[in-house]
C-alpha positions in Angstrom: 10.9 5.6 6.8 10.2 8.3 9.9 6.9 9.9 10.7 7.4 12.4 8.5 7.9 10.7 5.4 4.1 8.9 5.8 2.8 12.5 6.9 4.2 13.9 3.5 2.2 11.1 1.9 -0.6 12.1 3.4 -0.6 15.7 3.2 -0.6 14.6 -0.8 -3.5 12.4 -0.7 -5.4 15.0 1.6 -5.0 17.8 -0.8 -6.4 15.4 -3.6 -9.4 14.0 -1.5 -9.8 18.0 -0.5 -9.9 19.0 -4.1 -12.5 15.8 -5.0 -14.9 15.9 -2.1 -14.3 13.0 -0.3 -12.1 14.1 2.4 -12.7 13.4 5.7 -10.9 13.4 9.6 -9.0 11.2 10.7 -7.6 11.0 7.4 -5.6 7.9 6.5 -3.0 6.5 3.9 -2.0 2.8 2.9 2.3 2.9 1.9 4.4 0.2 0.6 8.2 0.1 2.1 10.6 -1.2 0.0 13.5 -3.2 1.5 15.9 -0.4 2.6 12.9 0.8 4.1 12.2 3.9 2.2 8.5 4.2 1.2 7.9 3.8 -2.9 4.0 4.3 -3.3 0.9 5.3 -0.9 -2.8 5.8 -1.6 -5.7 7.1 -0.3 -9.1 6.3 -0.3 -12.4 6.9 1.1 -13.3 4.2 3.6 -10.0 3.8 5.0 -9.9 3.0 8.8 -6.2 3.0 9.6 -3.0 4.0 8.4 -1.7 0.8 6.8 2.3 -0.1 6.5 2.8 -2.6 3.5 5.5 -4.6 2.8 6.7 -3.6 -1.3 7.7 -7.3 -1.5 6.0 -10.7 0.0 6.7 -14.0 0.1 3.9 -16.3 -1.5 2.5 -18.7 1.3 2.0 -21.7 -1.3 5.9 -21.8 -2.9 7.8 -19.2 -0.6 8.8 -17.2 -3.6 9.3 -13.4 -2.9 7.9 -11.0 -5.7 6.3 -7.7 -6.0 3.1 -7.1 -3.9 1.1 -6.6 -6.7 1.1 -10.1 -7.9 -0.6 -11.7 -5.0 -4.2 -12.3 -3.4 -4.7 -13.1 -0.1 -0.8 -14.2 0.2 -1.2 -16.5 -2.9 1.2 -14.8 -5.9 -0.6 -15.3 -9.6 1.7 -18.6 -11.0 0.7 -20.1 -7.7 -2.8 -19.3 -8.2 -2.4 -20.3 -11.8 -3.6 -16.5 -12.9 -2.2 -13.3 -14.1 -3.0 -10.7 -11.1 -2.8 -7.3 -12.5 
């Protein structure tokens, strides 16, 4: 991942905040890095104070268990928490 990979990202979400109304300056993206460190998604959204650098995988704090970001709150993946996280 270089500069220039998140700046592609964000020229993407700019043109779609431009084209919605709710762009603003400084103008900031959230990315997930996968583990060859190549970026796989990003977002935008309005209220966003810093550019934010995500791992794509985490390890739950309760069991250590790596698995896709998406499955966790605050650190805790979903079996752990005894609930599906969507």
């Amino acid at each position: 991942m270089t500069t220039k990979d998140i700046e592609t990202h964000r020229a993407k979400w700019a043109s779609v905040a431009r084209a919605n109304g709710w762009y603003s300056e400084p103008f900031f993206v959230q990315v997930w890095v996968d583990s060859a460190g190549e970026i796989s998604d990003s977002v935008s959204f309005r209220g966003l104070s810093a550019d934010l650098i995500l791992a794509e995988e985490i390890e739950c704090l309760e069991c250590d268990e790596i698995n896709d970001q998406e499955y966790y709150r605050d650190g805790i993946c979903g079996e752990c928490q005894n609930v599906w996280v969507n």
